[in-house]
C-alpha positions in Angstrom: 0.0 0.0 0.0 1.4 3.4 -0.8 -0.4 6.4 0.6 1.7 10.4 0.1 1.5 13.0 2.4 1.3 16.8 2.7 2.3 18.6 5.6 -0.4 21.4 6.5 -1.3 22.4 9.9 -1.7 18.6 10.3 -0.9 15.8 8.0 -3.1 15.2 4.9 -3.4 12.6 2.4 -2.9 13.4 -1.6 -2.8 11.9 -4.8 0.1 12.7 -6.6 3.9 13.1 -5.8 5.1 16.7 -4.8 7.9 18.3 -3.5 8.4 18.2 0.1 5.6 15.2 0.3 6.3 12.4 2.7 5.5 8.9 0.6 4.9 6.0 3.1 4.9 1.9 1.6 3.7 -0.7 3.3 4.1 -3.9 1.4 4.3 -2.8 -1.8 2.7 -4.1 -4.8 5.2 -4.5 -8.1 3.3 -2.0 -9.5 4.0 0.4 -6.7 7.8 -0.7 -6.7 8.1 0.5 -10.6 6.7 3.6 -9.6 8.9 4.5 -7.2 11.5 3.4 -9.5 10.3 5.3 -12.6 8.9 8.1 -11.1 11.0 9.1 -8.4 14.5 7.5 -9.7 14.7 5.4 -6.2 17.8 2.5 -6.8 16.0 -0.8 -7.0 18.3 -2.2 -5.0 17.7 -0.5 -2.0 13.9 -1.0 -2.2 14.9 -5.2 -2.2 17.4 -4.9 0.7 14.6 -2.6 2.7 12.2 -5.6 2.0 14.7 -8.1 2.8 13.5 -9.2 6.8 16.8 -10.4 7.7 18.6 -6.6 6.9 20.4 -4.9 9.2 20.0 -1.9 10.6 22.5 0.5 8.5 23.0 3.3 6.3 23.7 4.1 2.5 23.9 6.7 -0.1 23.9 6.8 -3.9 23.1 9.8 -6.1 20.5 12.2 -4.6 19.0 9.2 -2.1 20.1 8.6 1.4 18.8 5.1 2.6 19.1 4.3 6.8 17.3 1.3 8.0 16.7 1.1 11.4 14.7 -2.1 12.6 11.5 -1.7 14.3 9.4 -4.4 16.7 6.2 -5.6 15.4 3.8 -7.8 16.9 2.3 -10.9 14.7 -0.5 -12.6 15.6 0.3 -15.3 13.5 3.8 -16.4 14.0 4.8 -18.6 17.6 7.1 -15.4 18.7 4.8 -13.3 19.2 7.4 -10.0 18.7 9.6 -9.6 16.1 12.0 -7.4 14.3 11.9 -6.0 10.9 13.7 -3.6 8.6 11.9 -0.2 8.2 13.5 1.6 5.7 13.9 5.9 5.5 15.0 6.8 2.2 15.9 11.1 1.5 16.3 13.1 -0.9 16.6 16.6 -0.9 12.9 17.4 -2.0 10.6 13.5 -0.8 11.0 11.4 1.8 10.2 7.8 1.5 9.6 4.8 4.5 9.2 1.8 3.6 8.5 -1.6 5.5 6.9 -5.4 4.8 4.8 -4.6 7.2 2.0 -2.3 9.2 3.6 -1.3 12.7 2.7 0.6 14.9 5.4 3.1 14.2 4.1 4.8 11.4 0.5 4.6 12.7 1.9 6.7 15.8 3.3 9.5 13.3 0.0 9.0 11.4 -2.9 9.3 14.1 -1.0 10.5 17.1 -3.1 10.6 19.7 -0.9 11.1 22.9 2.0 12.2 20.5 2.3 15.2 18.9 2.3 16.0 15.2 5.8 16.1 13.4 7.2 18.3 11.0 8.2 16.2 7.7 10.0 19.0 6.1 12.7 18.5 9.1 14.1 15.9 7.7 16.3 15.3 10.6 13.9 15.3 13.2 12.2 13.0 11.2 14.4 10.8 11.1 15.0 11.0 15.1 11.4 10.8 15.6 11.2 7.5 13.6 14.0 6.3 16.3 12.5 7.8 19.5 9.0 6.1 18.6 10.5 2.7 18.3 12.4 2.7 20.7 10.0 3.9 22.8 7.6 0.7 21.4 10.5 -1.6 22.3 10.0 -0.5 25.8 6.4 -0.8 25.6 6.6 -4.2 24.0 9.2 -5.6 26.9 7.1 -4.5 29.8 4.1 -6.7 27.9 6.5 -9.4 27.9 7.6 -9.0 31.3 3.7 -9.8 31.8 3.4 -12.3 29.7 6.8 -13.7 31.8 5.2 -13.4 34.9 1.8 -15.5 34.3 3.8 -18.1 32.6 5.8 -18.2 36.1 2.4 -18.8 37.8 1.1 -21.4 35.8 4.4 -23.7 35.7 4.4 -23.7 39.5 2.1 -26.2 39.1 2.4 -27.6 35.6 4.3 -30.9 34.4 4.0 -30.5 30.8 6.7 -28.7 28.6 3.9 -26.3 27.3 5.0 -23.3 29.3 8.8 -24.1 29.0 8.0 -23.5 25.0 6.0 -20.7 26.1 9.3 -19.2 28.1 11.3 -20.3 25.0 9.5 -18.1 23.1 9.9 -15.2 25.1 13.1 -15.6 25.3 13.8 -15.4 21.6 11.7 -12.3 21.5 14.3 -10.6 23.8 17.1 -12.2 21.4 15.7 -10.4 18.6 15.2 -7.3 20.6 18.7 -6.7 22.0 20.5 -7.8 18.8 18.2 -5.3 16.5 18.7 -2.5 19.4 22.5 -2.4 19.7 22.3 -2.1 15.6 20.2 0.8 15.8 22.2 1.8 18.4 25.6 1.7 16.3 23.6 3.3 13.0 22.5 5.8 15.7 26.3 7.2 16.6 27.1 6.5 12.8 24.0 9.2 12.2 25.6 11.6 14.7 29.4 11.3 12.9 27.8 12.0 10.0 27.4 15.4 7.9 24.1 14.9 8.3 23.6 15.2 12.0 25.5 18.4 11.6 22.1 20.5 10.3 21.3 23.7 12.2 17.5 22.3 12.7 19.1 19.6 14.6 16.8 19.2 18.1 19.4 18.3 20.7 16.6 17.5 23.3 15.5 15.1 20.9 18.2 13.3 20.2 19.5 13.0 24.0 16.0 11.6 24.6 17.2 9.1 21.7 20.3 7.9 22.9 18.7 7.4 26.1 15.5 5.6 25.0 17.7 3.3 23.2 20.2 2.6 25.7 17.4 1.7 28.3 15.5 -0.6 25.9 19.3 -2.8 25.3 19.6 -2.8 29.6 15.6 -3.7 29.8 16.1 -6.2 27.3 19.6 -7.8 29.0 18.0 -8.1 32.4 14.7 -9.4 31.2 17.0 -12.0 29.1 19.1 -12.9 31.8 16.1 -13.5 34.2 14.3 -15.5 32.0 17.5 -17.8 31.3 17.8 -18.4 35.2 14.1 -18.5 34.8 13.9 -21.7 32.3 16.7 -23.4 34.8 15.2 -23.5 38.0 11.5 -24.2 35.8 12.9 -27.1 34.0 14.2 -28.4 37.5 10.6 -27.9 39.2 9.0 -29.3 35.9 11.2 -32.8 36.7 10.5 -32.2 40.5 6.3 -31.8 40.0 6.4 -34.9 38.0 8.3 -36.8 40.6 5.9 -36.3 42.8 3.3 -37.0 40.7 5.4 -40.8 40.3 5.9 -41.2 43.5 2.0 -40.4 44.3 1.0 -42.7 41.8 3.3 -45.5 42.9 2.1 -45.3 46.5 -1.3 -45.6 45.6 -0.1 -48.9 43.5 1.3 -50.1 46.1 -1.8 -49.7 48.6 -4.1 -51.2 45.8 -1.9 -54.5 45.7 -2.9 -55.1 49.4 -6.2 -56.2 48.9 -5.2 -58.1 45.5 -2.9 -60.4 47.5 -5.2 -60.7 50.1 -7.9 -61.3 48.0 -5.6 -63.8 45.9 -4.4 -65.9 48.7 -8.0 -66.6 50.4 -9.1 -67.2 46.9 -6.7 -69.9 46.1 -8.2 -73.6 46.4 -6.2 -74.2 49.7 -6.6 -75.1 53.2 -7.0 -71.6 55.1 -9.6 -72.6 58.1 -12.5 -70.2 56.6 -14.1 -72.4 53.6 -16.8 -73.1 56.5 -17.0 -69.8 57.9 -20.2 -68.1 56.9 -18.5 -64.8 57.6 -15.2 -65.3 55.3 -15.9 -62.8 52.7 -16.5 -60.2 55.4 -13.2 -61.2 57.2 -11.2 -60.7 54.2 -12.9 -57.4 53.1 -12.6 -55.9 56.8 -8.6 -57.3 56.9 -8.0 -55.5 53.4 -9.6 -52.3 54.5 -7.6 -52.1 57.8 -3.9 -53.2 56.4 -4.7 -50.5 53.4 -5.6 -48.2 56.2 -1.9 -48.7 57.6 -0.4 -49.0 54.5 -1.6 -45.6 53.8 -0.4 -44.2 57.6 2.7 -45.2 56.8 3.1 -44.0 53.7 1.5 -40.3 54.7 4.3 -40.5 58.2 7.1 -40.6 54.9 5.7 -38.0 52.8 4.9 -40.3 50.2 1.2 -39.9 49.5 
């Protein structure tokens, strides 16, 4: 999808390409590829490494265009890791800007419909470009304080769970944080490559902004180490109580085996075609019911004095 936009008072929506027009792609169509091609000269090439989910975050420059590709978190609701990371590409020239990304985040919808947020200037291209950086990192944080959440009723529910279920649920968390910190220290390096850069060197340059930046980005990598680091103890001392719940369950199981096989023997011997004194007693059967009952009865005293059912 390919919408262009016109900065006003507020953002609207146009047709056609102008100057100073901010042109966002979401998935593009071929169609919409050859017309960024054609119409606006943009190097196929960087369009196919922008769409590429496994690029890393870095800048480029060829001709008039300046491509930087930061990656952003997403959240699928169709994939078993529930957060991801993929490229979102900011491509400037001195009259458009261009972003483009496989997918719909919530990074350009925050720039689009801000509701807390306030509006941004496109024509900055600069601040742009921070802005694009403050908002995801700021989702990164967002994003690891719903996974600390999701951390913490997984914790509950394997306190008393013997299946590897949430273990794979844990798993999964953890590889969200993998993603996270690797594709936050790249931003981070593209980051201080930015500020090196003749670019970073523009008069409209908001300081506040980027400090708020560098910060933002260097608390989302700690968040994202701790939260890794507890979840790795995390899966240790789980897998152990996972082994531990089951033992118990085994050893419950085999207690209750063993009380059930007292009235079977019983039962067996007195039923054997032998000489036991009660083949004339009109009260055998209730002899040999009552004896069951009381040696399971101590069977299962002795067995509750051990801890063992």
């Amino acid at each position: 999808m390919l919408t262009i936009w016109k900065q006003t008072n507020r953002l609207i929506e146009i047709d056609e390409f102008e100057k100073g027009c901010w042109i966002n792609v979401t998935d593009p169509t071929p169609e919409e590829i050859d017309r960024l091609v054609n119409e606006l000269r943009i190097p196929i090439d960087y369009i196919n490494d922008i769409l590429d989910v496994d690029e890393r975050s870095r800048t480029e420059g060829e001709g008039r265009w300046l491509m930087i590709i930061i990656r952003i978190p997403v959240f699928r609701t169709d994939n078993n890791v529930p957060y991801v990371t993929v490229p979102l590409g900011i491509l400037i020239s001195p009259h458009t800007i261009v972003t483009i990304c496989l997918y719909e985040n919530d990074v350009i919808r925050s720039i689009l419909y801000p509701v807390k947020t306030k509006a941004i200037q496109i024509d900055n291209k600069i601040n742009f470009v921070l802005e694009i950086f403050h908002r995801s990192a700021s989702l990164y944080l967002h994003y690891l304080k719903d996974i600390n959440v999701r951390t913490t009723h997984i914790e509950k529910r394997i306190e008393r769970s013997t299946q590897n279920k949430e273990l794979q649920n844990l798993m999964r968390m953890e590889k969200c944080l993998v993603f996270f910190i690797t594709s936050l220290k790249s931003n981070e390096l593209l980051l201080q490559k930015l500020q090196r850069s003749h670019f970073a060197s523009s008069p409209d340059l908001n300081e506040d902004l980027l400090s708020d930046v560098v910060i933002e980005i260097k608390q989302a990598i700690e968040m994202s180490q701790i939260y890794s680091d507890i979840q790795a103890n995390l899966m240790d001392a789980f897998a152990s109580i996972i082994s531990n719940n089951l033992n118990d369950v085994m050893k419950q199981l085999t207690s209750i085996t063993i009380i059930l096989m007292i009235p079977t023997l019983i039962a067996s011997y007195f039923g054997m075609n032998l000489n036991n004194h009660f083949e004339d007693s009109k009260y055998a059967f209730f002899y040999v019911v009552v004896g069951s009952l009381v040696l399971s009865f101590l069977g299962v005293l002795i067995f509750r004095r051990r801890n063992l059912f």
